[in-house]
C-alpha positions as CSV (number, residue, x, y, z in Angstrom):
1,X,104.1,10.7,77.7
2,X,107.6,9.4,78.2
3,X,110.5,7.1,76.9
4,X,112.2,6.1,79.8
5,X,116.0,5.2,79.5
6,X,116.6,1.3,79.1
7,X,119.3,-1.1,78.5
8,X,120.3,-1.0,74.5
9,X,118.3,-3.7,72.9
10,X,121.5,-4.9,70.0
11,X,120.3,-8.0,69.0
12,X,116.9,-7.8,68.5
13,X,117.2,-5.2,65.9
14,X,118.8,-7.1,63.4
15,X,118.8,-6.3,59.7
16,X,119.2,-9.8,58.6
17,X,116.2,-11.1,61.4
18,X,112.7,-11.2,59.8
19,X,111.1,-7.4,59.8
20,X,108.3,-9.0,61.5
21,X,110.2,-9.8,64.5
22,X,112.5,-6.2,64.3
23,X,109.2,-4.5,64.7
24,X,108.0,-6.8,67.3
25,X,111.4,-5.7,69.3
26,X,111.5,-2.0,68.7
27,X,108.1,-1.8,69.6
28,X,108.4,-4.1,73.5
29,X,105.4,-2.8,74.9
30,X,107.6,-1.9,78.3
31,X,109.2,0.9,76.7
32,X,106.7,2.6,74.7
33,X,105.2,5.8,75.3
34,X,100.9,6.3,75.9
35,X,99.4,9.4,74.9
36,X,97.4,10.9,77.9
37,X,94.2,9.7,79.2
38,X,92.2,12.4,78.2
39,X,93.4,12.8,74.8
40,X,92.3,8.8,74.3
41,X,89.1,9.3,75.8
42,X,88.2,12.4,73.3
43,X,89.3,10.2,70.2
44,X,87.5,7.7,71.2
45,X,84.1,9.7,71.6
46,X,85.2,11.7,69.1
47,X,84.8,8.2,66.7
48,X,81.1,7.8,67.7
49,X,78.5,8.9,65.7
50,X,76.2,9.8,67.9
51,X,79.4,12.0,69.8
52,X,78.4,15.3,70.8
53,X,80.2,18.8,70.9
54,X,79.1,19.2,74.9
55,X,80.5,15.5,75.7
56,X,83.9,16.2,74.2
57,X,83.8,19.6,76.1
58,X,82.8,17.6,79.2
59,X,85.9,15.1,78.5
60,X,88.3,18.1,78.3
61,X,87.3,19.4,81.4
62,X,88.6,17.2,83.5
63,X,92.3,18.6,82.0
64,X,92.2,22.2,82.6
65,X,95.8,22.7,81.2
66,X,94.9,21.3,78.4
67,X,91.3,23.2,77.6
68,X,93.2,26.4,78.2
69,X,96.0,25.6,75.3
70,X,93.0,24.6,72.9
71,X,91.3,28.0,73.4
72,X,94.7,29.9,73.1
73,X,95.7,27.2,70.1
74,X,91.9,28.3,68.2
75,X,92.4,31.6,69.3
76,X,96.1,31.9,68.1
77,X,97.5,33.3,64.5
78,X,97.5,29.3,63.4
79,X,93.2,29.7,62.5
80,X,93.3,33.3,62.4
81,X,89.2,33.6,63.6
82,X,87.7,36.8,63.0
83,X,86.5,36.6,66.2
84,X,87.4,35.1,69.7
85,X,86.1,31.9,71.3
86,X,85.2,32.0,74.6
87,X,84.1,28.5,75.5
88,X,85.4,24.3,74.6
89,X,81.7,23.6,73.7
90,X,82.1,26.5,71.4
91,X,85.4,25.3,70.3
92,X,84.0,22.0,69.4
93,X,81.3,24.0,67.3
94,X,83.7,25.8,65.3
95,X,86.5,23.5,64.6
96,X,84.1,20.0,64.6
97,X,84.8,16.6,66.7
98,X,87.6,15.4,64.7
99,X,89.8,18.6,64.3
100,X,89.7,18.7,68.3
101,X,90.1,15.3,68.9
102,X,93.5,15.7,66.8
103,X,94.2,19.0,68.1
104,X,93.7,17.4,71.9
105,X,96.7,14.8,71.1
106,X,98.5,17.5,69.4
107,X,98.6,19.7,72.5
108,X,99.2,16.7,74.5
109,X,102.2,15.2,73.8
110,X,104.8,17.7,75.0
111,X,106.3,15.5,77.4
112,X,107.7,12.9,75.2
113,X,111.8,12.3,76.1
114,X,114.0,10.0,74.7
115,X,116.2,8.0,76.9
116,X,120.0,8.8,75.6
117,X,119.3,11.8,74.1
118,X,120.7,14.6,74.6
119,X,119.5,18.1,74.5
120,X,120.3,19.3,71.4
121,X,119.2,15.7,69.9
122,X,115.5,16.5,71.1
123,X,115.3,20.0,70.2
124,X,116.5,18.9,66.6
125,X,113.7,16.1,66.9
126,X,111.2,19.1,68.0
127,X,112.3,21.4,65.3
128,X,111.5,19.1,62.8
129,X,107.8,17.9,64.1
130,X,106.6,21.6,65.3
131,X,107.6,22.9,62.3
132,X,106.7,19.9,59.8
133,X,103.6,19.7,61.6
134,X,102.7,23.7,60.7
135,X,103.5,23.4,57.5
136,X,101.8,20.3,56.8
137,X,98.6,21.9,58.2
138,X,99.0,24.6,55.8
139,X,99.9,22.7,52.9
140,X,96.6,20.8,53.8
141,X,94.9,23.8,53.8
142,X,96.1,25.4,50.5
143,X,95.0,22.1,48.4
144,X,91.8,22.0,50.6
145,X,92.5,18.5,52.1
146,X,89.4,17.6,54.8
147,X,90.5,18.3,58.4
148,X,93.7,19.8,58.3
149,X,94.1,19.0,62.1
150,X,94.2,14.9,61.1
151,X,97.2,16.4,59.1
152,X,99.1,18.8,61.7
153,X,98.7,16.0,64.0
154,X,100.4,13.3,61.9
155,X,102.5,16.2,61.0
156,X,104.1,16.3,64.2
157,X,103.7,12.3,64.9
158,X,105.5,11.2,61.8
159,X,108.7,10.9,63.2
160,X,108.2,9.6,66.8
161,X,109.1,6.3,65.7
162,X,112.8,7.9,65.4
163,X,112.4,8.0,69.3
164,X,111.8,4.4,69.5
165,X,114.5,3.4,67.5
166,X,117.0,5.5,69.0
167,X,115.8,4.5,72.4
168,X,116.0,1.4,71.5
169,X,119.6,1.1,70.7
170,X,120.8,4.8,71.0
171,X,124.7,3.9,69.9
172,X,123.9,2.4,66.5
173,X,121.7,5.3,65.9
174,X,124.3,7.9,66.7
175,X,126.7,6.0,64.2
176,X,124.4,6.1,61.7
177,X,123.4,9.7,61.8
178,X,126.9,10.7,61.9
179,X,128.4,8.2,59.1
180,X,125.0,8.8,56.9
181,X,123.9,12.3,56.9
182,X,123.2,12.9,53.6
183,X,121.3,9.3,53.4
184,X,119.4,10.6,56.1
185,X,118.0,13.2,54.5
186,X,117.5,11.6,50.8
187,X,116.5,8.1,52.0
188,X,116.2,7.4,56.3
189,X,114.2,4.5,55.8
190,X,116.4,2.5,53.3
191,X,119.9,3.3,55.7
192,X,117.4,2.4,58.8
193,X,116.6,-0.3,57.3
194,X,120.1,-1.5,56.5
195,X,121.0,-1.0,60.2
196,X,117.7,-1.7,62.4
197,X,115.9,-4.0,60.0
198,X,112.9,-1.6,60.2
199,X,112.4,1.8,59.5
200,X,111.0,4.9,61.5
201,X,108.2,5.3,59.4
202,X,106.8,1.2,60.0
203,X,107.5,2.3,63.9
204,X,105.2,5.6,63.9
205,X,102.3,3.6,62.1
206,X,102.5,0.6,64.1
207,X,103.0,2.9,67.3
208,X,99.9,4.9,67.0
209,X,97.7,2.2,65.9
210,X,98.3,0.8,69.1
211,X,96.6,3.9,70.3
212,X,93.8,3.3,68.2
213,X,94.4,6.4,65.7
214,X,92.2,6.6,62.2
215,X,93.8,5.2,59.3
216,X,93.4,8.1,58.3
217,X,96.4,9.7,60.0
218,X,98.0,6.1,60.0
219,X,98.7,5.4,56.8
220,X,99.7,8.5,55.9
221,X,102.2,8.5,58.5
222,X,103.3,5.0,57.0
223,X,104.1,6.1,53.8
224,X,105.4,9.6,54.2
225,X,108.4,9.1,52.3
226,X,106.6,6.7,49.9
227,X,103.5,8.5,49.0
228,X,103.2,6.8,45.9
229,X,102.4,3.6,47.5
230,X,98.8,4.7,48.2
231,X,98.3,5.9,44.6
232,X,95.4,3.7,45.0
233,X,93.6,5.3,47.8
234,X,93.5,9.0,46.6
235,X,92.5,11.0,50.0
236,X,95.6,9.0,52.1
237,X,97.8,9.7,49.3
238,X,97.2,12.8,49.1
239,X,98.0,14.1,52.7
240,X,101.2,11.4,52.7
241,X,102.6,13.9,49.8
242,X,101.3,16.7,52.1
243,X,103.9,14.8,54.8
244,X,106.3,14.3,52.5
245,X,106.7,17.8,51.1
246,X,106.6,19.3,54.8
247,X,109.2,16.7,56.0
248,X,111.4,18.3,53.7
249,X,110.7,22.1,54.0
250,X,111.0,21.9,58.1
251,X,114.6,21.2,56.9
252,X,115.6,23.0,54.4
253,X,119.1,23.6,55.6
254,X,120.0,20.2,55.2
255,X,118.7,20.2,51.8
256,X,119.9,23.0,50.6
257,X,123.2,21.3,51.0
258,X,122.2,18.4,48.3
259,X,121.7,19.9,45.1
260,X,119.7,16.7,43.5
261,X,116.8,16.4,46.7
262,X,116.6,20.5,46.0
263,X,115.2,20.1,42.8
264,X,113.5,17.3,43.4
265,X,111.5,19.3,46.3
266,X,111.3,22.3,44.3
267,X,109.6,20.4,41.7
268,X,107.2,18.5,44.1
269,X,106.1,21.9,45.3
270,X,105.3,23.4,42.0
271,X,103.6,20.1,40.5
272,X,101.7,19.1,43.6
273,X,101.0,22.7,45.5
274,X,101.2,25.4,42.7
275,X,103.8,26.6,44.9
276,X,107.0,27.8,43.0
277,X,109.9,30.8,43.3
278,X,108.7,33.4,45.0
279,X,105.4,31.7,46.2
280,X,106.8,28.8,47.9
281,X,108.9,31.5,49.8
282,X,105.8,33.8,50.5
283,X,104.1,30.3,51.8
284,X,107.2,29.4,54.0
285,X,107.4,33.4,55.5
286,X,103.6,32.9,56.4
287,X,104.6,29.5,58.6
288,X,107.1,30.7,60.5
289,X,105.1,33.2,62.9
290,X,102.9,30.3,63.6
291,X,105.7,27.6,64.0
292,X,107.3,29.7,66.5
293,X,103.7,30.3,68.2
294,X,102.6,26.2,68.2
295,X,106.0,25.2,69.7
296,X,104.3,27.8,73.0
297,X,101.2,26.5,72.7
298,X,103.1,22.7,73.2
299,X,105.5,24.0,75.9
300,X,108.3,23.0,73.5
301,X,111.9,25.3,73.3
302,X,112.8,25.1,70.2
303,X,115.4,27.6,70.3
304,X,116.1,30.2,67.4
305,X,113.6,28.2,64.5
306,X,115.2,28.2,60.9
307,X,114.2,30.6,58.5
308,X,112.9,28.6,56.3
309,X,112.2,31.0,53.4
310,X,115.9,32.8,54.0
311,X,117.8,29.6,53.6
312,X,115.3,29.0,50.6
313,X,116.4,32.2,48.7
314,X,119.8,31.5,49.1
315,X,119.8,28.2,48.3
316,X,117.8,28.8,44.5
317,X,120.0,31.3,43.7
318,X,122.9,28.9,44.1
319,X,121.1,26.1,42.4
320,X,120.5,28.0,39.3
321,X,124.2,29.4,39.0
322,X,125.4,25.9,39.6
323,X,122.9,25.5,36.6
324,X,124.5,27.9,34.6
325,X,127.7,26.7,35.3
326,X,126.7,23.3,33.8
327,X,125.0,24.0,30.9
328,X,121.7,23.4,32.4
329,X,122.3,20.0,33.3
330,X,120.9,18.0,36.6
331,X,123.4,19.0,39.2
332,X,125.2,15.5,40.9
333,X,127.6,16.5,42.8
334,X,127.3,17.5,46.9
335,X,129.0,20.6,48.0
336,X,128.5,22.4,45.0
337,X,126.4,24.3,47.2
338,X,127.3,26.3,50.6
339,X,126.7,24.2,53.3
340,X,123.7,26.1,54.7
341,X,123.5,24.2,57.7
342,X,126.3,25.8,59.5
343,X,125.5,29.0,59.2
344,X,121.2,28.8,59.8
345,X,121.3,25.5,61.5
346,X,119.1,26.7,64.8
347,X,120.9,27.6,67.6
């Protein structure tokens, strides 16, 4: 599935035009990616109730590629099975119809590109979905959430409406980023907003219910940096915190570097996941084998990964001596940390 380079689209995203009609333009259906035939077909089948385990296996056949990286993704240190499978049918078995229907679009959309972008733009992009998507799946599985596949796949889509926008009009995207770092980190929707009169999370939603995705992996997506707009419908919310709180683990580095979104993420982690101090560094050691090992499995380089945990241990230390410094007090100020990101930034 691919982005191919267009003209820049700079009036149509407008911040002061209706958000109707900003969406309408970021999303011209000339420019927009399609996930691979197969992997429709399977999520389509995979949404009947009378599917079976041999008709998705049928499906897959007609990819070979693909029904080998599902064997080698099942069989791989991500489910950890005790013992090997051999066959798709089995696969199916094992894992039921809607794991492998979201495991098929997982695996199959390695081919995305960005027009504009440069190398070291995507592999940033990549960094962030691979290992968002991993740790999603395994926050999902610590808390017990159904399917954790739904969740490694919206995991790894969250963000692809950042490729549409920057697509879209690539210059105003790279002024952003480079005049709003921080913002980007604490709050990309409100500065895409400002600029694009839509954000990247309205994109991704509207993007993949075009391909006729569950709500379930929807409107999670949607609201992944404002879970607590579903705080009405309990199972979406739960796996949009699940986004939320991997969105910000896959990069640590850059917030490590803000002293306030820290704590806030250290304190989501605890509350939320049960996960604090040394067990939230334990959890993020456990990911990173199987980060490195999904980003094979999707033919994607993502060069030397982050150590997530590392750059976590460093960065609580400094946090609590800043505390100490201040009596105790909520830290305010950026830089009072290191800047982590130059020195762990991938290479």
């Amino acid at each position: 599935m691919s982005i191919s380079p267009r003209p820049q689209v700079t009036t149509a995203l407008d911040p002061g035009a209706n958000p109707a009609a900003c969406l309408a333009a970021a999303l011209d259906p000339s420019r927009l990616p399609t996930p691979p035939g197969v992997a429709l077909r399977v999520a389509q089948a995979a949404a009947r109730p009378d599917c079976r385990p041999v008709e998705i296996a049928a499906l897959l056949g007609h990819d070979p590629a693909l029904c080998a990286k599902i064997l080698k993704t099942v069989n791989s240190c991500i489910y950890g099975l005790s013992r090997p499978v051999a066959s798709l049918e089995r696969a199916v078995t094992v894992l039921g119809l809607n794991a492998v229907r979201s495991l098929t679009l997982g695996l199959s959309i390695s081919a995305i590109r960005a027009g504009g972008g440069s190398d070291a733009m995507m592999r940033e992009y990549w960094v962030g979905s691979v290992g968002g998507a991993i740790i999603a799946r395994e926050l999902a599985t610590l808390i017990r959430l159904p399917c954790p596949e739904d969740t490694l796949v919206a995991g790894l889509l969250r963000d692809i409406g950042v490729l549409v926008l920057r697509d879209v009009s690539p210059d105003k995207w790279e002024a952003l980023a480079a005049r709003d770092r921080d913002r980007m980190v604490v709050d990309p929707c409100g500065a895409e907003q400002e600029v694009f009169g839509v954000s990247h999370e309205e994109v991704s939603a509207e993007l993949l219910s075009r391909w006729n995705l569950p709500v379930e992996i929807i409107e999670p997506i949607r609201y992944h940096h404002h879970p607590d707009r579903l705080a009405e419908h309990r199972p979406l919310a739960e796996r949009a915190v699940v986004l939320s709180l991997a969105s910000s683990l896959s990069m640590i580095d850059l917030v490590a570097d803000l002293p306030d979104e820290l704590s806030r993420v250290l304190a989501l982690a605890d509350a939320r996941f049960g996960l604090s101090g040394p067990g939230l560094v334990a959890f993020l050691q456990g990911v990173a084998p199987k980060v490195d090992e999904f980003a094979r499995l999707i033919d994607q380089d993502i060069g030397r990964c982050p150590d997530f945990a590392a750059i976590l241990v460093t960065a609580t230390a400094e946090l609590e001596n800043l505390k100490a410094a201040t009596g105790g007090d909520q830290p305010r100020a950026r830089g009072a940390l290191t800047p982590l990101r130059r020195q762990n930034r991938w290479a």
